[in-house]
PATORSE-468691 format. One record per residue (C-alpha): residue number from 1; residue in one letter; chain; x, y, z. Coordinates in pm, 1 decimal, always signed. Each point is the difference from the previous one (the first is absolute). Layout:
BEGIN
(NUM "A" "A" (X Y Z)) ...
This chain:
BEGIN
(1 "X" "A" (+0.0 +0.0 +0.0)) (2 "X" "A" (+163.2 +338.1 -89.5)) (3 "X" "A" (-90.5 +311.6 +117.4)) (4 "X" "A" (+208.1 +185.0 -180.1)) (5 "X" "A" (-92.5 +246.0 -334.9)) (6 "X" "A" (+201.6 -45.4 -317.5)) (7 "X" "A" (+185.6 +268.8 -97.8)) (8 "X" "A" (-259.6 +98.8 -249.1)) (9 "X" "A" (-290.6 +16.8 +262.7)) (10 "X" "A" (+247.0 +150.1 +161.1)) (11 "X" "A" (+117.7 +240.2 -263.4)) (12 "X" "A" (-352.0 +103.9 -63.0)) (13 "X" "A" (-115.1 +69.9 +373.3)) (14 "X" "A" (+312.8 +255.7 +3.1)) (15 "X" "A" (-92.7 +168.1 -300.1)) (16 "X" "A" (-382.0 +71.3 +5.7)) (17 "X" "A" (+119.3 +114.5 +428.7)) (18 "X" "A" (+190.1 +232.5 -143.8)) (19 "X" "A" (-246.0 +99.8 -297.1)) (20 "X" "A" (-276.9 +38.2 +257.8)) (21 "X" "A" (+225.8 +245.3 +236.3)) (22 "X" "A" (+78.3 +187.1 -298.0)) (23 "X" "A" (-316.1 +36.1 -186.4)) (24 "X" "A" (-297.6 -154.3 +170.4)) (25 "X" "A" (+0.3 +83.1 +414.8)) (26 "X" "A" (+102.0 +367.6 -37.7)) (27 "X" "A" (-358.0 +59.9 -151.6)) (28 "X" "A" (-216.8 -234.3 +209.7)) (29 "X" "A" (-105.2 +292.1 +232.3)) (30 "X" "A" (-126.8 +260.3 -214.9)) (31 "X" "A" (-195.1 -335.8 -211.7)) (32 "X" "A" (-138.7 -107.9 +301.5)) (33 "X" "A" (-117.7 +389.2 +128.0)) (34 "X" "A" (-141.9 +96.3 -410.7)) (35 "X" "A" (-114.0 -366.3 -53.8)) (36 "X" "A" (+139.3 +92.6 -390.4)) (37 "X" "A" (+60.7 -355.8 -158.9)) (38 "X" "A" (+360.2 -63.0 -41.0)) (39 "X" "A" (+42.0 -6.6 -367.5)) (40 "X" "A" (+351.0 +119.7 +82.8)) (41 "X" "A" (+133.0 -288.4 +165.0)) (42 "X" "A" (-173.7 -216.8 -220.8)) (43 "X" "A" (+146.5 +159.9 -289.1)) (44 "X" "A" (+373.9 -58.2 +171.0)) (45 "X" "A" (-64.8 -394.2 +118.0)) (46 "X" "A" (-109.0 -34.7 -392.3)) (47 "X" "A" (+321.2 +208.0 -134.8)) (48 "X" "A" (+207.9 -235.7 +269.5)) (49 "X" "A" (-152.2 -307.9 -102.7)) (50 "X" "A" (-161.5 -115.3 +313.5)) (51 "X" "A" (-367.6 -11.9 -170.7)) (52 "X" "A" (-87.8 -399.3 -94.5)) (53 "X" "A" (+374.1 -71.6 +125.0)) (54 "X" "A" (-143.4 -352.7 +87.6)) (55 "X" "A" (-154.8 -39.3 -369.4)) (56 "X" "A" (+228.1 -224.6 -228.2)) (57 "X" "A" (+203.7 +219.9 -225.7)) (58 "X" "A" (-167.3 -102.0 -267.9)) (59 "X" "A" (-323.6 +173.0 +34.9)) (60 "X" "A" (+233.5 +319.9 +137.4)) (61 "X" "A" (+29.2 -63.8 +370.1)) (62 "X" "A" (+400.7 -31.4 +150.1)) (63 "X" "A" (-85.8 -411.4 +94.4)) (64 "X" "A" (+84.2 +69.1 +342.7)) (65 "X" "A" (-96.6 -281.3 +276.2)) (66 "X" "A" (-341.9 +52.7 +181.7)) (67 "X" "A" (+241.2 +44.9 +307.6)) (68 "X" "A" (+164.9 +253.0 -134.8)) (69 "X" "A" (-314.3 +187.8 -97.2)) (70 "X" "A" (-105.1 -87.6 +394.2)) (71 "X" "A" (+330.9 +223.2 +79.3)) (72 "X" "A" (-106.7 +289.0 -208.1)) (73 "X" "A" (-341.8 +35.1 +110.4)) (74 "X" "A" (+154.5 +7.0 +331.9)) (75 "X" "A" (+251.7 +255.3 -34.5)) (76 "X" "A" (-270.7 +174.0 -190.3)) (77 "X" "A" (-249.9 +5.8 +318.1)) (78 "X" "A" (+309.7 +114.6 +215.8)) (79 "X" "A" (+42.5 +319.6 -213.4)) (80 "X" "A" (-406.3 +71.5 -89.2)) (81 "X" "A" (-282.1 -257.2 +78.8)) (82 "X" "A" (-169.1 +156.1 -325.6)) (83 "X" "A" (+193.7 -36.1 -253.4)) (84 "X" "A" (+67.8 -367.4 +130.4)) (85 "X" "A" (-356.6 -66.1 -23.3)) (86 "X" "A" (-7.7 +144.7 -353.8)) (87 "X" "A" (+243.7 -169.5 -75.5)) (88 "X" "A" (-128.6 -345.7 +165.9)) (89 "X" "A" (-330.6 -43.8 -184.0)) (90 "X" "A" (+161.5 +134.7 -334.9)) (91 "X" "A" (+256.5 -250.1 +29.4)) (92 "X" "A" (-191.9 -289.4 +148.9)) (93 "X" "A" (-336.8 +17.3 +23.5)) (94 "X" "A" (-48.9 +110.3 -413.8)) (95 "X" "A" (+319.5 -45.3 -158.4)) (96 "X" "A" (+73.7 -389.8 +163.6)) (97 "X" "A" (-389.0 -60.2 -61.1)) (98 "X" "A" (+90.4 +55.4 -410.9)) (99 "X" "A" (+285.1 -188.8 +29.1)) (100 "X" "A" (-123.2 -308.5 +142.3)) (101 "X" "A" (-326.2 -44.5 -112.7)) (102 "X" "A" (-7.3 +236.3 -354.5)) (103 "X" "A" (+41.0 -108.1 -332.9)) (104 "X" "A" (+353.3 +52.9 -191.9)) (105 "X" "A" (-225.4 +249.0 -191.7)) (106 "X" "A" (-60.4 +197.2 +307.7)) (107 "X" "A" (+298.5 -28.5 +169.9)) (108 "X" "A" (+178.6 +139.7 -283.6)) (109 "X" "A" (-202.2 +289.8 -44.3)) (110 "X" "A" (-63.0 +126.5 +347.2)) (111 "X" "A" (+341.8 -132.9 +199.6)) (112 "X" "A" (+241.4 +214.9 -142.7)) (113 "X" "A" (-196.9 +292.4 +13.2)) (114 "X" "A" (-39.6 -45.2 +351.9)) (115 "X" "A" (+329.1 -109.2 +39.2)) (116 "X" "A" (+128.8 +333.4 -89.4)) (117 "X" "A" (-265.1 +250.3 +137.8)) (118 "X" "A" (-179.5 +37.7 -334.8)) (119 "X" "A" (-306.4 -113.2 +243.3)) (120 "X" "A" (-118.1 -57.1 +337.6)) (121 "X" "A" (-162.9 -304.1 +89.0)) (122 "X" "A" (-317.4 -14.4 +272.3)) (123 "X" "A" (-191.6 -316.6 +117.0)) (124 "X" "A" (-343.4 +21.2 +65.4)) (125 "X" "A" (-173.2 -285.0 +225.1)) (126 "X" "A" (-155.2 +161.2 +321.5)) (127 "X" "A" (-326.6 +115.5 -13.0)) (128 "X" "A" (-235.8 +167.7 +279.7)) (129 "X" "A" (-165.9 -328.5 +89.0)) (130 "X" "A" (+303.1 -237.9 -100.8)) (131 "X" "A" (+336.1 +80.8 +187.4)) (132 "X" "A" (+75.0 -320.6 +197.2)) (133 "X" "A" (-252.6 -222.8 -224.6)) (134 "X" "A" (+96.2 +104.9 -310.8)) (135 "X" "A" (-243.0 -296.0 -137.6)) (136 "X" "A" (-306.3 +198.7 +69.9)) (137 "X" "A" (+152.0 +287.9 -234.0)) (138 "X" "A" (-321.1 +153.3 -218.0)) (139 "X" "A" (+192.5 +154.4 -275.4)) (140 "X" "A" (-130.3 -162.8 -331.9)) (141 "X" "A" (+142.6 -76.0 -344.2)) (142 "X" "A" (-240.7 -132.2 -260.2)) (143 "X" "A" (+105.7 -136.8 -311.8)) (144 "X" "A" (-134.4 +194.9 -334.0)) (145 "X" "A" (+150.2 -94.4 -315.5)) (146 "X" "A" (+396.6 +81.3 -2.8)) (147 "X" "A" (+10.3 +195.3 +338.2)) (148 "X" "A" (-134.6 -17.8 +323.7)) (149 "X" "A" (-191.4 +253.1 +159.7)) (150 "X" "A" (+64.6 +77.7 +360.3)) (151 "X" "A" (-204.1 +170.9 +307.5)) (152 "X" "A" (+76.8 +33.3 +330.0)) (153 "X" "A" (+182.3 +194.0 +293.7)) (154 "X" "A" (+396.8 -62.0 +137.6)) (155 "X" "A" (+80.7 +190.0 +323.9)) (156 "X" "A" (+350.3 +57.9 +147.5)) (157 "X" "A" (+162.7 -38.2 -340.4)) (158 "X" "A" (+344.5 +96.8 +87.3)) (159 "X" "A" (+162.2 +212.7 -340.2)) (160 "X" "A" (-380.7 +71.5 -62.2)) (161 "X" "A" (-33.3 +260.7 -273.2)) (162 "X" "A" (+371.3 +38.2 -38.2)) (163 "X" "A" (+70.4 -339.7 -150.0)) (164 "X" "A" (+13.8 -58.6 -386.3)) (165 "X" "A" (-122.3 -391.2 +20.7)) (166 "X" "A" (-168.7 -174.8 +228.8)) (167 "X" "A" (-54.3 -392.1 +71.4)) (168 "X" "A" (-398.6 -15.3 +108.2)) (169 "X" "A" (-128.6 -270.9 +144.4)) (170 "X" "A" (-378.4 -35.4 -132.0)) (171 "X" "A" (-246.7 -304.8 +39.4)) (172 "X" "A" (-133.1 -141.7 -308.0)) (173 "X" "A" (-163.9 -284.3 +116.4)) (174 "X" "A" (-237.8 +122.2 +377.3)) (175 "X" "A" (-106.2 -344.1 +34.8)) (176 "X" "A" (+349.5 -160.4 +23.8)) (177 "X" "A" (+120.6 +256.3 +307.8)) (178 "X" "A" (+354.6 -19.4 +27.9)) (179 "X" "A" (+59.9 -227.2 -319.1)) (180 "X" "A" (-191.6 +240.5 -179.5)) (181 "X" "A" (+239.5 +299.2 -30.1)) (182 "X" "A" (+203.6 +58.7 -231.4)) (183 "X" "A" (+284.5 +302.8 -43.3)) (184 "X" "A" (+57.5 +264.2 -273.7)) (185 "X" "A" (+246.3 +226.9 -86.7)) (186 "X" "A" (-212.6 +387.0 -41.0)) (187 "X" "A" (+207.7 +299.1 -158.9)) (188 "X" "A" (-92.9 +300.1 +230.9)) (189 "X" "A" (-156.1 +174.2 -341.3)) (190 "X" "A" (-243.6 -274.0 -35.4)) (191 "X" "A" (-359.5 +140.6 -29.1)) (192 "X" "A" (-247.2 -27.7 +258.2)) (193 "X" "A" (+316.4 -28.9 +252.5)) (194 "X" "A" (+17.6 +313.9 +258.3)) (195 "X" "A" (+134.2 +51.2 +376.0)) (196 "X" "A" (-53.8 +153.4 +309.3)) (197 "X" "A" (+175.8 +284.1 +123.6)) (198 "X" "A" (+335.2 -145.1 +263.5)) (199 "X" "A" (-74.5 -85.7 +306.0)) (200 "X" "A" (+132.2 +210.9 +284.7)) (201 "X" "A" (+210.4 -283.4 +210.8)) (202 "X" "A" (+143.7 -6.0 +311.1)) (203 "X" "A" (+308.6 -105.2 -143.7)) (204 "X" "A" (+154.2 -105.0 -325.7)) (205 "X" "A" (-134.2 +356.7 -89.8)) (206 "X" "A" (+168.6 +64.6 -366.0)) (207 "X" "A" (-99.8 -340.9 -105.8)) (208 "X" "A" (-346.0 +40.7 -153.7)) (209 "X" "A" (-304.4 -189.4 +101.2)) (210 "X" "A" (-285.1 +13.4 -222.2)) (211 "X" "A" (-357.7 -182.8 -60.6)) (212 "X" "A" (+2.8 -132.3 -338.5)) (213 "X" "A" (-333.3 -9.7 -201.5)) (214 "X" "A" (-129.8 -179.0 -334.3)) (215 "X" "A" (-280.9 +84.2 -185.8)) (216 "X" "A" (-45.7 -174.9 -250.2)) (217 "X" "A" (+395.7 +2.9 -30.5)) (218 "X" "A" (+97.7 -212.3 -373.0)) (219 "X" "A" (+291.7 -227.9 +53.0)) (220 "X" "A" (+122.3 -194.8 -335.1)) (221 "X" "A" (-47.1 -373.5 +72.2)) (222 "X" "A" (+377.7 -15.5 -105.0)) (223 "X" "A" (+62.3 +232.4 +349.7)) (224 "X" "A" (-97.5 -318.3 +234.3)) (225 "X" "A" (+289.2 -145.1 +206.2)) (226 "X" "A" (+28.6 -376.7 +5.8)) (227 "X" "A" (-375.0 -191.5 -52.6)) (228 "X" "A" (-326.5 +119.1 +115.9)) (229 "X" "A" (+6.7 -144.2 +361.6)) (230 "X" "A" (+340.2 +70.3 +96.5)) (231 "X" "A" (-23.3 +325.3 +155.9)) (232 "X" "A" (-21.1 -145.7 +361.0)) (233 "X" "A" (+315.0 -209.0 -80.4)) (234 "X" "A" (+190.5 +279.2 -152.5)) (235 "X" "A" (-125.6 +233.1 +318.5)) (236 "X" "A" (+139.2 -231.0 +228.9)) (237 "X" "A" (+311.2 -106.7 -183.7)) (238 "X" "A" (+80.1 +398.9 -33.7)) (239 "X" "A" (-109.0 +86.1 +346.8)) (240 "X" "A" (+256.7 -270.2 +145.7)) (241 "X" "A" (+260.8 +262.1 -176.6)) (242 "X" "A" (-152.2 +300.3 +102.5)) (243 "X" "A" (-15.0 -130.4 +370.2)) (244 "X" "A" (+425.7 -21.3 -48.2)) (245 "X" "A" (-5.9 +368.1 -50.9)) (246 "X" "A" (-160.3 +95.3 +263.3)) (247 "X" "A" (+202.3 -209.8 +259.4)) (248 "X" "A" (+241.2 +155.4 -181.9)) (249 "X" "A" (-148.4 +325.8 +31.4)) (250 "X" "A" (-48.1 -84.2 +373.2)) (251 "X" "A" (+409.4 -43.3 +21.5)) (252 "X" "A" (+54.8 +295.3 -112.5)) (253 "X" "A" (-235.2 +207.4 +197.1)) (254 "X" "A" (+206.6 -161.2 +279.3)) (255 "X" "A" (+362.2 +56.0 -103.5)) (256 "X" "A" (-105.0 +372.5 -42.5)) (257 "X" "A" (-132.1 +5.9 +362.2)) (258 "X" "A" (+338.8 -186.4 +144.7)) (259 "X" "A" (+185.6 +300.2 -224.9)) (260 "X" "A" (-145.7 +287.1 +160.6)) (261 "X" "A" (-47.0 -145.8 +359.0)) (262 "X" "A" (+364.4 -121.6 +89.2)) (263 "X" "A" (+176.3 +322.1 -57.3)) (264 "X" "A" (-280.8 +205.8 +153.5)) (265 "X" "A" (+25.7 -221.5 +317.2)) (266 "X" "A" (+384.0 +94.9 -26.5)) (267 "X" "A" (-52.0 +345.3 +12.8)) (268 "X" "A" (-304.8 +80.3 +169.8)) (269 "X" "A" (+69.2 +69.8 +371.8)) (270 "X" "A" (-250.6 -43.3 +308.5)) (271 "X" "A" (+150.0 +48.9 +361.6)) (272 "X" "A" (+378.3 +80.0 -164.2)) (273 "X" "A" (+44.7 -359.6 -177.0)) (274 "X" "A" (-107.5 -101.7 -354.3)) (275 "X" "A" (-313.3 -233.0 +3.3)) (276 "X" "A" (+152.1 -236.0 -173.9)) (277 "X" "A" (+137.9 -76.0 +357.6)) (278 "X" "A" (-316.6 -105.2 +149.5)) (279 "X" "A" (-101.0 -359.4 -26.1)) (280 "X" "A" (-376.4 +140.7 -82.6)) (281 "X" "A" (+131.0 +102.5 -331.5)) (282 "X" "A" (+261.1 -273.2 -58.2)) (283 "X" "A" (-259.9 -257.7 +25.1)) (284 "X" "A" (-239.2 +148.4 -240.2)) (285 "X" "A" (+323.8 +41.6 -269.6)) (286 "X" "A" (+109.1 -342.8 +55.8)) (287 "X" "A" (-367.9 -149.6 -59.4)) (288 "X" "A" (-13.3 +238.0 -292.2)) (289 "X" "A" (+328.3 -165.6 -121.2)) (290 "X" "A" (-83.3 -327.0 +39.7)) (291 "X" "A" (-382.7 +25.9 -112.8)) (292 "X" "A" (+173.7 +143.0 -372.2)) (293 "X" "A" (+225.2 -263.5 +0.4)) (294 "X" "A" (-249.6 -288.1 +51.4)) (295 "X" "A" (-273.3 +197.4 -275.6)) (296 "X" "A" (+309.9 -17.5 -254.2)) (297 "X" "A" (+73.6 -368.6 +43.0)) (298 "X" "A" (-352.4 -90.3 -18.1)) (299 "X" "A" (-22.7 +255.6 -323.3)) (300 "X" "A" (+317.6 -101.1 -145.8)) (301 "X" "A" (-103.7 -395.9 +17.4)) (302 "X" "A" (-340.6 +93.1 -177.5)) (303 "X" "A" (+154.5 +210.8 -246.7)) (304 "X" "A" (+232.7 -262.1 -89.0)) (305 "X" "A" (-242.6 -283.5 -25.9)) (306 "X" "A" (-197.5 +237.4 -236.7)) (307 "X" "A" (+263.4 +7.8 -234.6)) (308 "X" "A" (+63.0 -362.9 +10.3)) (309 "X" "A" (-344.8 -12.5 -138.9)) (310 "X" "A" (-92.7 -195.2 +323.4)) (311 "X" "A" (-387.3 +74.9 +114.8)) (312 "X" "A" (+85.8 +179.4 +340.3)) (313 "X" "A" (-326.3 +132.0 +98.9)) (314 "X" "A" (+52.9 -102.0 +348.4)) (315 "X" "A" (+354.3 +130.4 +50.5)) (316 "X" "A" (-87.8 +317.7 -195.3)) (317 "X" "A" (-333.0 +40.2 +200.9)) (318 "X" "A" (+264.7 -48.5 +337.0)) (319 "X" "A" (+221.7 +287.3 -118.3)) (320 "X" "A" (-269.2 +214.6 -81.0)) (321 "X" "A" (-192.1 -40.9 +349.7)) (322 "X" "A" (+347.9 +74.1 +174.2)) (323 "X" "A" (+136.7 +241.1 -175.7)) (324 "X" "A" (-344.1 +199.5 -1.4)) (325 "X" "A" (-34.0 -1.8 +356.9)) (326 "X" "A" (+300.8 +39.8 +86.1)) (327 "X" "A" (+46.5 +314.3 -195.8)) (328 "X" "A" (-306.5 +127.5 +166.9)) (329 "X" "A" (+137.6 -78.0 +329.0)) (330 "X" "A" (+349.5 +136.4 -50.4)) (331 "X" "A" (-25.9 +307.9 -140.9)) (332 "X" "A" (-282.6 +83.5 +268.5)) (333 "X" "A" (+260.0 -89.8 +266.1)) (334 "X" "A" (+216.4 +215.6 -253.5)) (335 "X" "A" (-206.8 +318.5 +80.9)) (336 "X" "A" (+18.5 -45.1 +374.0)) (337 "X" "A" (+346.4 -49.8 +39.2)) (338 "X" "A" (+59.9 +375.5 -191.1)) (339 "X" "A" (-267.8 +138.0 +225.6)) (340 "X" "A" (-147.0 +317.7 -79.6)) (341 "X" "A" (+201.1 +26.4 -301.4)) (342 "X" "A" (-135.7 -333.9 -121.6)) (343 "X" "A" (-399.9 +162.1 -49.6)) (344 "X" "A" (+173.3 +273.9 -192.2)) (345 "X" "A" (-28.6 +7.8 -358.4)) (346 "X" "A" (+381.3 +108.9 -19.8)) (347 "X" "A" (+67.4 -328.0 +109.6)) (348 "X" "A" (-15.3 -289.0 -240.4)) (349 "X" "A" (-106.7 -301.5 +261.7)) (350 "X" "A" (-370.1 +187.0 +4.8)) (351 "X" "A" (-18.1 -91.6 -352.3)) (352 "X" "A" (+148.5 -357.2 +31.6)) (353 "X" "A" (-277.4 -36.1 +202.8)) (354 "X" "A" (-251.5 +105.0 -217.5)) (355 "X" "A" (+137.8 -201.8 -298.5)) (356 "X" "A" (-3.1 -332.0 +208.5)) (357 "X" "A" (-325.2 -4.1 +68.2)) (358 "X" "A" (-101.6 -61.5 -284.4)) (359 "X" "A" (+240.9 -321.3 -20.5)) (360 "X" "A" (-263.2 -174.9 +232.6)) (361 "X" "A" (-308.7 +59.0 -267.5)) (362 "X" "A" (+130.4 +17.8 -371.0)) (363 "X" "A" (+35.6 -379.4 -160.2)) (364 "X" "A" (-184.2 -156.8 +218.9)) (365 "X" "A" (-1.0 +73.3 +402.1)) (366 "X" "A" (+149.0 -98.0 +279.8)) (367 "X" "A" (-330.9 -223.9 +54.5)) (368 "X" "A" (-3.6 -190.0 -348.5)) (369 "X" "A" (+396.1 -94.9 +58.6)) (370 "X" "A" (-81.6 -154.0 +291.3)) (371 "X" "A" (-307.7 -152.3 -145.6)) (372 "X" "A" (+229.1 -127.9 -333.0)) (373 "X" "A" (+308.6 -113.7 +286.0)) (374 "X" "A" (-296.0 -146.7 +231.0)) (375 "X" "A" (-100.6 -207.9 -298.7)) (376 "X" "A" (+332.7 -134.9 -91.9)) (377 "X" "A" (+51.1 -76.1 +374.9)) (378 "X" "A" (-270.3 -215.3 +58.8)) (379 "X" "A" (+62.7 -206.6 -320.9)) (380 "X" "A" (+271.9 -147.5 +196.6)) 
């Protein structure tokens, strides 16, 4: 068992740390207080090639390991929980949902495009009645000729209105429930496709969060993704992915917090010693520390068995729970131990804590992990 990167993993995780001191965490303030999407820093992870880096070469992605791509998200959340959640369902959520299940046809005309930043990629499953049951989804596509027409409601569509392309999940056949839906790919300029205005968050702010609607919305038959009847296996295939971000996300939330809260505990004085002198604070750095460290081996394992092609929903549903509350946790824990300063907006840890929260909903919550891990537990 090694536990060691290769010196490409290694390589890369240097590289996009230093890209995202550079370029992406000196704007994550003033994105965070305008909510403006960050078209810049998408704009710069496209020029440095860290769009579809996990996409084979061939359809324009770098072929990195799904590891590696864990790392990036990571050191992506450490520097700006937006852009790494942009960047997350771009990369993994859309772009790995045309790789895997998409004809050569469509991967060839939509993959390099997104690979490069031509286009940003959305995926639209939730609705207002189906979050955690995404079986009793009501958005319907009905077969007419060439096309289907589609009608119907997302909610929480994250890159809602700002995304070129989205992959839709729509049922086409009620009576089947879950084996009844089936996925498409929708070019935002479809007609009879519109969206709600962003949704003011709590945290995540810059990353838009829209309602999606159809109305009567035309989608070329040649648009749908795998068979009619796949869409819950594609969903659940891509979400497995999309869960590895956000542990990964979770990480990085994490790292941030340990950044800021060890030298301030250095520094910062109470009755003429540093804080960092009191056990109080020791203990809450050293189960920090040791909470990251645990969230990274679980994350690291799932990431790898992704890329081995091995089905890891358990293992990925573990990281995810972990690493989600755990970043919740921490970077609350973060805000006490700078005090005052902590609630201040000045302060980064106050919006650590805003962006984890948000770890604990988004790709299923905390409850469905455990419900998923529950069930692989009592199979023995």
């Amino acid at each position: 068992m090694n536990f060691y990167l290769t010196e490409e993993q290694e390589a890369i995780r240097d590289g996009i740390r230093e890209f995202v001191a550079k370029e992406i965490a000196p704007r994550a303030a003033e994105y965070d207080r305008t909510h403006e999407f960050p078209w810049e820093n998408f704009r710069q992870l496209a020029t440095h090639g860290y769009l579809c880096m996990n996409i084979p070469e061939k359809y324009g992605g770098a072929g990195a390991d799904y590891l590696s791509y864990a790392i990036a998200v990571e050191e992506l959340a450490r520097g700006c929980a937006t852009t790494a959640v942009i960047f997350e369902v771009h990369n993994s959520l859309h772009s790995e949902a045309l790789l895997h299940f998409g004809t050569e046809e469509q991967k060839l005309k939509y993959l390099p495009r997104l690979a490069k930043g031509e286009i940003l990629g959305a995926y639209a499953l939730t609705e207002p009645t189906a979050g955690s049951n995404p079986a009793a989804m009501k958005t319907r596509a009905v077969k007419q000729g060439d096309h289907y027409v589609l009608n119907g409601q997302k909610s929480f569509i994250t890159n809602g209105g700002q995304a070129d392309l989205y992959v839709v999940m729509a049922s086409t056949d009620p009576a089947a429930g879950g084996k009844g839906i089936s996925a498409f790919i929708v070019p935002r300029e479809t007609p009879g496709m519109s969206f709600g205005k962003p949704e003011e968050k709590l945290g995540i702010r810059a990353s838009h969060t829209t309602d999606v609607f159809f109305n009567d919305a035309v989608v070329p038959a040649e648009n749908l993704l795998g068979a009619e009847g796949d869409g819950m296996k594609i969903a659940l295939a891509t979400l497995d992915g999309g869960r590895v971000g956000i542990a990964s996300q979770g990480c990085g939330l994490v790292q941030a917090a340990l950044d800021i809260c060890v030298p301030y505990a250095k520094t910062r004085e109470q009755f003429g010693r540093p804080i960092a002198d009191f056990q109080a604070i020791q203990w809450k750095l050293a189960d920090m520390a040791t909470d990251l460290e645990a969230a990274r081996l679980l994350l690291y394992r799932a990431a790898f068995l992704r890329g081995e092609g091995v089905r890891a929903t358990r293992e990925i549903s573990m990281a995810k729970l972990f690493a989600s509350e755990m970043a919740m946790r921490h970077t609350v824990e973060a805000v006490q131990i700078l005090g005052g300063y902590g609630f201040m907006t000045e302060y980064k840890v106050e919006r650590l804590m805003r962006d984890a929260k948000i770890t604990q909903l988004y790709e299923g919550t905390s409850e469905i992990q455990r419900m998923i891990i529950a069930s692989y537990v009592l199979k023995g």
